[in-house]
C-alpha positions as CSV (number, residue, x, y, z in Angstrom):
1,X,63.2,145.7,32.1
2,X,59.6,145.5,31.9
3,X,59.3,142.0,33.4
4,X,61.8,143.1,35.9
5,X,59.6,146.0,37.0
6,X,56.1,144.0,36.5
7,X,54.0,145.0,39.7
8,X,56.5,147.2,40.9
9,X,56.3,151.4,41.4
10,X,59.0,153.3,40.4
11,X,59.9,155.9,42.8
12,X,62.7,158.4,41.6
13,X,65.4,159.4,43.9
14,X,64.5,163.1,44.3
15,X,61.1,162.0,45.5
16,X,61.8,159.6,48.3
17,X,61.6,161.6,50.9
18,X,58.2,163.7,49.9
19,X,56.6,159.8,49.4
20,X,58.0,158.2,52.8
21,X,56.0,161.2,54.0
22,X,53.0,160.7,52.4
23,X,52.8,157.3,51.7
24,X,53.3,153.9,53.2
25,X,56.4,152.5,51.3
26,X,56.8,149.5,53.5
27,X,53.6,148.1,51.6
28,X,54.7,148.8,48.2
29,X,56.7,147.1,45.8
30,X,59.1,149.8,44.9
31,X,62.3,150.8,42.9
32,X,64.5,153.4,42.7
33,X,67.2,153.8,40.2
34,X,70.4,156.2,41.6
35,X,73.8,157.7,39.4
36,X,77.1,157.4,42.1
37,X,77.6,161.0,41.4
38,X,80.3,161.4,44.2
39,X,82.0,158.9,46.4
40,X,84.1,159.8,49.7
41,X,87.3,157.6,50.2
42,X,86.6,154.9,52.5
43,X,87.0,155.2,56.0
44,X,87.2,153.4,59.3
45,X,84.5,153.5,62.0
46,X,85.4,153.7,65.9
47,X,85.0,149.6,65.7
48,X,87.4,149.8,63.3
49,X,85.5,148.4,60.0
50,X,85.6,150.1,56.6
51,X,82.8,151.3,55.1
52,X,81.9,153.8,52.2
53,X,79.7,156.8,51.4
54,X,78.1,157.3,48.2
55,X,76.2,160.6,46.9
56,X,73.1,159.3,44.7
57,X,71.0,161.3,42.2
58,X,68.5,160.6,39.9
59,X,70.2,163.6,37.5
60,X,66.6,164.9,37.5
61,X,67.5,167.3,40.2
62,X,70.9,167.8,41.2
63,X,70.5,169.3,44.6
64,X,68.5,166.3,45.7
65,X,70.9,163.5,46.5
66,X,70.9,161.0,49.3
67,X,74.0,159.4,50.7
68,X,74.3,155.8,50.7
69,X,76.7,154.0,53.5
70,X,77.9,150.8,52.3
71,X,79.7,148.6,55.5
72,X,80.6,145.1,55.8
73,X,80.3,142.4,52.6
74,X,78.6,145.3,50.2
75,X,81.5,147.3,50.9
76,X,84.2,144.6,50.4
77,X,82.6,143.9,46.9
78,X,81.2,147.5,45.8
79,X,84.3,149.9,46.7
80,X,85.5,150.2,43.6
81,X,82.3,151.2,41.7
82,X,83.1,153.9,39.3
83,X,81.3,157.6,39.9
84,X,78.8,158.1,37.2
85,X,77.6,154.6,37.3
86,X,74.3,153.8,37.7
């Protein structure tokens, strides 16, 4: 893990939004790390594609969650992810 993360910032999920605020993420070398902490059953969109939603957290604080849409390939190979993965 610490090769992996070598150079990198680690940004938690609760505090994405307060640092795309304050800082300039799209210059940074950043990770976030997110728990599937409730998933909506697929659905189709007007074009008629499935796609997923995914409630994240970083179980640091639990009212701070940010939903993840998943369409096309990443959908086809990530549906199935269990809840509670990470």
């Amino acid at each position: 893990m610490d090769r992996k993360m070598a150079n990198r910032k680690l940004i938690r999920l609760s505090q994405i939004k307060s640092k795309i605020a304050t800082e300039n993420l799209e210059e940074t070398d950043w990770v976030t790390f997110g728990v599937i902490v409730r998933k909506v059953t697929p659905q189709s969109s007007n074009n008629g594609r499935t796609f997923s939603i995914w409630r994240l957290n970083d179980l640091r604080d639990l009212n701070q969650c940010v939903s993840l849409f998943l369409f096309g390939d990443v959908h086809k190979e990530h549906w199935k992810t269990d809840q509670g993965t990470v």
